[in-house]
C-alpha positions as CSV (number, residue, x, y, z in Angstrom):
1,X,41.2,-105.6,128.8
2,X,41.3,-107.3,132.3
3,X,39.8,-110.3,130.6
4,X,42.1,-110.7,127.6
5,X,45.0,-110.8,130.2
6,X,44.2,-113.2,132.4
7,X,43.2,-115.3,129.3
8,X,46.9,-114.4,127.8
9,X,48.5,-115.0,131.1
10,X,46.4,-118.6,131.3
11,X,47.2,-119.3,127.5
12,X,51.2,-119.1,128.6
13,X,50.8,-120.8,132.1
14,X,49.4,-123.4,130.2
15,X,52.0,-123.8,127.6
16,X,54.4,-124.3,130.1
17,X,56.1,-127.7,131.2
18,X,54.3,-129.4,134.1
19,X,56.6,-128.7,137.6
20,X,56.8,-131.9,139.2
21,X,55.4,-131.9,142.9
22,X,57.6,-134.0,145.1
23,X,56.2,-137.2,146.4
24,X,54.6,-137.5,150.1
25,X,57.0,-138.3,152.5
26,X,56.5,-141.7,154.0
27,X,55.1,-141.4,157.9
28,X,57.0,-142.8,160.3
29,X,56.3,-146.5,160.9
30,X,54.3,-146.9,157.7
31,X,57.2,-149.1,155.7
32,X,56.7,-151.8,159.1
33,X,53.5,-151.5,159.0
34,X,53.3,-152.7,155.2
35,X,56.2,-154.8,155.8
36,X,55.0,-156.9,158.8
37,X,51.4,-158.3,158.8
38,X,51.4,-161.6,159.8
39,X,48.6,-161.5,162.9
40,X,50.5,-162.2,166.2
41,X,47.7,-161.0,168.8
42,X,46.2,-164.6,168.8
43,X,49.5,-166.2,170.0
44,X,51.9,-164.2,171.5
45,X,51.7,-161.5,174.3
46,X,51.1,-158.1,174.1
47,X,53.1,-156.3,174.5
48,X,56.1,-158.8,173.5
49,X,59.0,-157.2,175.2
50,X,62.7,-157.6,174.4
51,X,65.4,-157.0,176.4
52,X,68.9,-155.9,174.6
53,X,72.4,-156.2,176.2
54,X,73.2,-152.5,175.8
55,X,72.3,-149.2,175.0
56,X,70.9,-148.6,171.7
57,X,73.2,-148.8,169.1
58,X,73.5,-149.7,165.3
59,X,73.9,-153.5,166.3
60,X,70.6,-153.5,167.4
61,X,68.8,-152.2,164.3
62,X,66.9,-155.4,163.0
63,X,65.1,-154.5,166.6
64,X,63.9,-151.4,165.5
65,X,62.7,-151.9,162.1
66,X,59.6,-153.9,163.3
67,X,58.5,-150.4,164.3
68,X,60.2,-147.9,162.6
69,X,60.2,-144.4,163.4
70,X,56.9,-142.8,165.6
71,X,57.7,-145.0,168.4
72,X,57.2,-143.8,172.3
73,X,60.4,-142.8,173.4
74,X,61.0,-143.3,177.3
75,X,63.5,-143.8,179.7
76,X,65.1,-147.2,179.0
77,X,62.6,-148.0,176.4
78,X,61.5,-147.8,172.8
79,X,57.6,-149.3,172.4
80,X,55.4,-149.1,169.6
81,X,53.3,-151.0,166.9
82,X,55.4,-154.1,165.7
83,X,54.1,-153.4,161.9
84,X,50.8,-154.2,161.4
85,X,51.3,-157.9,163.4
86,X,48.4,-156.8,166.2
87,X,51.0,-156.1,169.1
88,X,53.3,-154.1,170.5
89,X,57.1,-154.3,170.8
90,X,59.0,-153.0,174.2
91,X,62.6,-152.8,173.5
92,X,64.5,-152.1,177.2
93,X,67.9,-151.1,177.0
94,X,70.7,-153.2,178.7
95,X,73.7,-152.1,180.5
96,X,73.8,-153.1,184.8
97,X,72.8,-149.9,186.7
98,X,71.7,-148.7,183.3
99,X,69.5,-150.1,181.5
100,X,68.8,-152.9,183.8
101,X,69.0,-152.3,187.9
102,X,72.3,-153.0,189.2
103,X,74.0,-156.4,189.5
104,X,71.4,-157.9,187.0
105,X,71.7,-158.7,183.6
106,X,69.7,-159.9,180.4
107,X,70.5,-163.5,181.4
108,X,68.8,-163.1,185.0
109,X,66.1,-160.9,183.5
110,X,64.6,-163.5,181.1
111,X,64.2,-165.4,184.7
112,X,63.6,-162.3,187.4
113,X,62.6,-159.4,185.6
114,X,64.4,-155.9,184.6
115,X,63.8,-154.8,188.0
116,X,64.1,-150.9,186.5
117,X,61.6,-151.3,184.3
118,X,59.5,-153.4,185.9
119,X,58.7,-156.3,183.0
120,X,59.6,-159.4,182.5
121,X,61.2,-160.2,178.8
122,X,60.3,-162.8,176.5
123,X,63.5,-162.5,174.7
124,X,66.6,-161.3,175.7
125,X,70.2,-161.1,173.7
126,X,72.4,-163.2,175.2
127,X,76.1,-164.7,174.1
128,X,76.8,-168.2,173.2
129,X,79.7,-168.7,175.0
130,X,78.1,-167.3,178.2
131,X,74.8,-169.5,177.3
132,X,77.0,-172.6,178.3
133,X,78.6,-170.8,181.4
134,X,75.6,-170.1,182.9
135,X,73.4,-173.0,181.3
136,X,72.4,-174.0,185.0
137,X,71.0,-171.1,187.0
138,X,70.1,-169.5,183.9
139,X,69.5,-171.7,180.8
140,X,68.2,-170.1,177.7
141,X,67.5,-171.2,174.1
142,X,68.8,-168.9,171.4
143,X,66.2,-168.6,168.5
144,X,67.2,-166.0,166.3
145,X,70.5,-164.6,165.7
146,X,70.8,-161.2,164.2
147,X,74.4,-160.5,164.4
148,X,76.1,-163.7,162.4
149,X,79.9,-162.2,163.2
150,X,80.3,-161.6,167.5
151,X,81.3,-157.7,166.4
152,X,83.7,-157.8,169.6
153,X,87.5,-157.6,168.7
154,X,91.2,-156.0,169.4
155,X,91.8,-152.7,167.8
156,X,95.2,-151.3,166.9
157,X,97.6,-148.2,165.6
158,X,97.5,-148.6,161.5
159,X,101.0,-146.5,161.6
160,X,102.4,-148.1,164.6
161,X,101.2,-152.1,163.2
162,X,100.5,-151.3,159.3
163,X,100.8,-155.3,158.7
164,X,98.0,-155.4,161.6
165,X,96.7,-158.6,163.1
166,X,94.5,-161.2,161.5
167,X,94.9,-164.6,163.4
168,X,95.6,-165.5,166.4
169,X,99.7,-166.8,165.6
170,X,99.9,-163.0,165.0
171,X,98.7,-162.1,168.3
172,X,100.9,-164.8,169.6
173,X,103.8,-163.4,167.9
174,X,103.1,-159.8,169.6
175,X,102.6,-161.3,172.8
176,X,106.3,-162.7,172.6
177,X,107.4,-159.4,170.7
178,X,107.6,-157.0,173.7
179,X,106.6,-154.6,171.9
180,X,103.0,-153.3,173.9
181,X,100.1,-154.8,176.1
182,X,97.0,-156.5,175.5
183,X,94.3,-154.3,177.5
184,X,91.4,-156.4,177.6
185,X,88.0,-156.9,180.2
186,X,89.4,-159.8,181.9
187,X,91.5,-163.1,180.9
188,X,89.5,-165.1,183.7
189,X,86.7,-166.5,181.3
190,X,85.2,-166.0,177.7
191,X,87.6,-164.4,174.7
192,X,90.5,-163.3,177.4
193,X,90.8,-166.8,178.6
194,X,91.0,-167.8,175.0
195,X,93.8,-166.1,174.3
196,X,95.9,-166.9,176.9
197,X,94.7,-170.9,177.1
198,X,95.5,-170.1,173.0
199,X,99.4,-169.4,173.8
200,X,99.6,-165.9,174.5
201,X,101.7,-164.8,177.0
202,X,100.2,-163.9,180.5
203,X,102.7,-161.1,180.8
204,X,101.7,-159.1,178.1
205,X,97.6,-158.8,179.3
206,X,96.2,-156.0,181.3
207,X,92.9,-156.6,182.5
208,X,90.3,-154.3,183.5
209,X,88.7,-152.7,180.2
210,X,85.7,-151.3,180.8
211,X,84.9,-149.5,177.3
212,X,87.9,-147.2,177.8
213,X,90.6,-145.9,175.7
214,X,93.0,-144.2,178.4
215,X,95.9,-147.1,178.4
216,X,95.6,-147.0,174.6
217,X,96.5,-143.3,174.6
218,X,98.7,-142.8,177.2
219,X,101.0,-145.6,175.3
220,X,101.2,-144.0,172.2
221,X,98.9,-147.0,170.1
222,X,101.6,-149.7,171.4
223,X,98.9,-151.3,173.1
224,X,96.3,-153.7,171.7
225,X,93.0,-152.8,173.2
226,X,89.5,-154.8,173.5
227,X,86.7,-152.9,171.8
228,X,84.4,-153.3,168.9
229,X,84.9,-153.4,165.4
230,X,81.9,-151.5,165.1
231,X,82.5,-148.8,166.6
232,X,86.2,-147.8,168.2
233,X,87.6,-147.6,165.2
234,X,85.4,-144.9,164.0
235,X,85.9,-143.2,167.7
236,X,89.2,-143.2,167.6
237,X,90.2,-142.1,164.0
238,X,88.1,-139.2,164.5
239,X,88.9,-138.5,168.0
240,X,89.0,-139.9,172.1
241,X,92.5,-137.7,171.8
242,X,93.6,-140.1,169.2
243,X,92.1,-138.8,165.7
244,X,94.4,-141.1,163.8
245,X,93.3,-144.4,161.6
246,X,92.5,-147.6,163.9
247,X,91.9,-150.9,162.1
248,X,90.4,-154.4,164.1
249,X,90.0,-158.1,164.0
250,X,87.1,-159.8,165.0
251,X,87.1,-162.5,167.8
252,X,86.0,-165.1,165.1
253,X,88.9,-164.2,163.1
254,X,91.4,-164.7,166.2
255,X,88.9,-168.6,166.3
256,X,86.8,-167.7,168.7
257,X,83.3,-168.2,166.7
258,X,80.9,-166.7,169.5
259,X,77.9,-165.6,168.7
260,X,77.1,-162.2,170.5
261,X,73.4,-160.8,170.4
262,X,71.6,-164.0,170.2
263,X,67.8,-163.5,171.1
264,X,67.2,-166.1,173.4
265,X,64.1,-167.0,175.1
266,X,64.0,-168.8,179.3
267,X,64.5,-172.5,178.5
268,X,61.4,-172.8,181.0
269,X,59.3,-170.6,178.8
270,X,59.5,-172.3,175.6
271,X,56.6,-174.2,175.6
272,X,54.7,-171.5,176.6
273,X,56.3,-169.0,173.9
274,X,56.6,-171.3,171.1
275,X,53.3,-170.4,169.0
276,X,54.3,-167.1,169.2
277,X,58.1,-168.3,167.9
278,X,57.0,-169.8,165.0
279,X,55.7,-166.5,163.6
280,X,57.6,-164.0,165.0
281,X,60.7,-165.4,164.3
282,X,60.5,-164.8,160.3
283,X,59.3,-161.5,161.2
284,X,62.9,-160.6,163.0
285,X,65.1,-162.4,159.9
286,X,63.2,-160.1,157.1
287,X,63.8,-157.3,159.8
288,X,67.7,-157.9,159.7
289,X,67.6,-158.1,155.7
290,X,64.9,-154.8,155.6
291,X,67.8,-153.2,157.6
292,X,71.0,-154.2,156.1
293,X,68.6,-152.8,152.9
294,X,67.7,-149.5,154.1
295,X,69.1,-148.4,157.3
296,X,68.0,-144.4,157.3
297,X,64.6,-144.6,159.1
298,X,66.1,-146.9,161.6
299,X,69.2,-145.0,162.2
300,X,67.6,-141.9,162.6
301,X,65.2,-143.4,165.5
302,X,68.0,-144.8,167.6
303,X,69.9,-141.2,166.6
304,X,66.7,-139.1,168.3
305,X,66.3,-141.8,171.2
306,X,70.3,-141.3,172.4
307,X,70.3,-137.7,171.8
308,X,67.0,-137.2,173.7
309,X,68.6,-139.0,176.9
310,X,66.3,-141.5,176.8
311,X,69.5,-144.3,176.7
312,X,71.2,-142.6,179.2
313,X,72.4,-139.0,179.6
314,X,76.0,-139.6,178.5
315,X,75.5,-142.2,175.7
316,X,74.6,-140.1,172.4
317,X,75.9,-141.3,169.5
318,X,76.0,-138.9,166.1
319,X,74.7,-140.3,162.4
320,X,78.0,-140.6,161.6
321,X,79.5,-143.0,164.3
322,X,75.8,-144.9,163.5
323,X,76.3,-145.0,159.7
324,X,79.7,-146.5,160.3
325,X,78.6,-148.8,162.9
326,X,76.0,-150.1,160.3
327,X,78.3,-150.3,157.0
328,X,80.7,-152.3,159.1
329,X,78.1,-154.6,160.0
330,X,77.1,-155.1,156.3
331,X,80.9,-155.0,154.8
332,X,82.2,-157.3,157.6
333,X,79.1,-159.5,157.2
334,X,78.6,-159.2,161.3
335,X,74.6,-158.6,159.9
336,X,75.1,-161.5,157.0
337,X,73.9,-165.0,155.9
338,X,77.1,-166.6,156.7
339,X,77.5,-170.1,155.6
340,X,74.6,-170.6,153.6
341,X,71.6,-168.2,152.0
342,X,69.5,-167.5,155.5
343,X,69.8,-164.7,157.5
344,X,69.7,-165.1,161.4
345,X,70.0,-168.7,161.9
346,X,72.7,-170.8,163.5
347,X,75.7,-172.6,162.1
348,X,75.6,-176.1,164.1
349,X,79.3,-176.5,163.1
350,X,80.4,-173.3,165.2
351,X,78.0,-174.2,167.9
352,X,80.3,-176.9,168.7
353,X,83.6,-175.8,168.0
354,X,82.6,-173.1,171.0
355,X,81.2,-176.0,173.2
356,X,84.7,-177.4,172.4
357,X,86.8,-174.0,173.6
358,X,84.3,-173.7,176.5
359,X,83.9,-177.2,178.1
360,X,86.8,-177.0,180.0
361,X,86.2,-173.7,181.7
362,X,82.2,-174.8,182.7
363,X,82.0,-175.4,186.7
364,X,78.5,-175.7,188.8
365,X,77.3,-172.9,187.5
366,X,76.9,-175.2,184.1
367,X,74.9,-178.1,183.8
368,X,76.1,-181.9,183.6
369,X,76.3,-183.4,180.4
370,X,75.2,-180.4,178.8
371,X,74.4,-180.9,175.1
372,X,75.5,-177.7,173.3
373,X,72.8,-177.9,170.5
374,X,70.6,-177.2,173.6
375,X,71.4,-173.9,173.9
376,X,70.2,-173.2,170.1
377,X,67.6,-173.9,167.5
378,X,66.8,-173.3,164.1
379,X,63.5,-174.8,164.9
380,X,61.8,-171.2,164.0
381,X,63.6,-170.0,161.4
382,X,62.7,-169.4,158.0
383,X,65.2,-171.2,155.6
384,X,64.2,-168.8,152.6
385,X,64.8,-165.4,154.4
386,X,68.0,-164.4,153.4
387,X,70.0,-161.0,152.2
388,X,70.0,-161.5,148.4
């Protein structure tokens, strides 16, 4: 009886449909690994270290993605595997007092080290506008340019200003409006000085924003405020004792066409670096494009790096403050191919139009007769990488 049934009970198992077994999730780093195999040990250093301008964040993605998830997570640092290239990849956070030791900053580092972590960076993120400040004591070449929108903006009330502002007559026309303030870092150099050398009244800036939102609050959303597009709009609709819609403008759109996040290399080092350039840089432009594609392995590694501390103890950002930051990058095209079907390279034509804002604010700390395509090259990049 015991035979006939198991054969009975085998006889109906069989007959029934076939459950399907779910597919092996996909180890960390393995997509990089696939992705990114062209062999690097033979001409660039190992490990190749990168030094960002701030704490990890979803503007720094593209970074990321050449090694995925399973990286070593330490203080100040994210190193790993880049793919399947031969080498490793040191990202070190940014921030003075933070990432780097105090007073320096990812311009002096490409030249003196990040004292904190002890290394030396072969690429830093730098900003074009500051590139040509500071083209004398520190001169740097930007190779590769992730971000193809500066994210950096003014942010505003939607209830209080539902027409909002979009150019930089409109911030001209609030300026004379009396209405609020302009709370911004400074209006001594860079996108400050450009508004006010642009027509806006001096009257109406307050200066010393320093990534807060206090002024902004305390007067009721009748104050413009500095910040990025990225990210306090997300902050501030869902809370920093606000929790009511924000909306932005980018600098470009107020005619500042900066680039911000520009991996640059020490103009002193390029000889020595450029082998490794020439391979490495296609490597980071099907990074960005890998990214803007799938952002959920990446996004979850910067996720677990903030929240272990490992940025800094106070700067943990959720998954949804990073899945914002990096659908505004792809909606806004701040991560995009800009004027033509490549990802990552440099538009010439904006490269001078900032020279031309800029020239008249460069002192000794600039060099004479400096030519601004200088500062930039699409020497390494790989014309047919681009975000379909």
């Amino acid at each position: 009886m015991r035979s006939l049934k198991t054969a009975l009970l085998a006889t109906a198992m069989a007959a029934l449909p076939a459950i399907a077994q779910p597919a092996l999730a996909q180890e960390p780093g393995d997509f990089a690994k696939k992705a990114y195999t062209t062999p690097l040990a033979d001409v660039c250093p190992n490990p190749f270290i990168v030094q960002k301008d701030w704490l990890a964040q979803a503007e720094h993605g593209a970074l990321y993605q050449m090694i995925g998830g399973g990286g070593k997570m330490e203080s100040g640092r994210y190193t790993g595997p880049l793919g399947s290239t031969g080498i490793d990849l040191v990202i070190l956070e940014g921030g003075g007092g933070m990432g780097l030791g105090d007073g320096e900053t990812a311009y002096s580092a490409l030249y003196m080290g990040n004292s904190k972590a002890g290394l030396r960076p072969h690429l830093g993120y730098q900003e074009l506008d500051n590139a040509f400040i500071f083209s004398e004591r520190f001169p740097v070449v930007g190779v590769v340019a992730p971000l193809n929108i500066a994210p950096q903006g003014l942010f505003w009330d939607r209830e209080t200003y539902p027409d909002g502002f979009h150019s930089i007559d409109d911030i001209i026309a609030f300026g004379e409006s009396g209405k609020g303030m302009i709370y911004v870092s400074t209006i001594q150099r860079t996108f400050g000085l450009y508004l006010l050398q642009s027509g806006v009244s001096q009257d109406v800036f307050v200066e010393g924003y320093r990534g807060d939102g206090e002024n902004f609050v305390t007067n009721n959303g009748t104050w413009l405020n500095q910040g990025f597009v990225t990210s306090e709009p997300y902050a501030f609709s869902t809370g920093n004792n606000w929790g009511k819609p924000i909306d932005a403008v980018t600098v470009g759109e107020l005619g500042y066409p900066n680039y911000s996040g520009m991996l640059s290399v020490a103009e002193n080092r390029m000889d020595e670096l450029a082998p490794c350039l020439e391979k490495l840089v296609p490597i980071i432009q099907q990074a960005v494009v890998d990214y803007m594609d799938d952002p959920t392995e990446v996004l979850e590694t910067i996720h677990d790096f903030t929240q272990g501390g490992y940025a800094t103890s106070w700067w943990k950002l959720s998954m949804d403050k990073l899945e914002y930051g990096w659908k505004t990058l792809k909606e806004r095209g701040i991560m995009g191919n800009g004027s033509n079907d490549t990802i990552a390279d440099f538009d010439t034509e904006r490269v001078a139009v900032m020279f031309d804002i800029v020239q008249p604010w460069l002192d000794e700390r600039a060099k004479e007769g400096l030519d601004p395509q200088s500062v930039v090259t699409n020497r390494f990049i790989d014309p047919g990488i681009g975000l379909k």
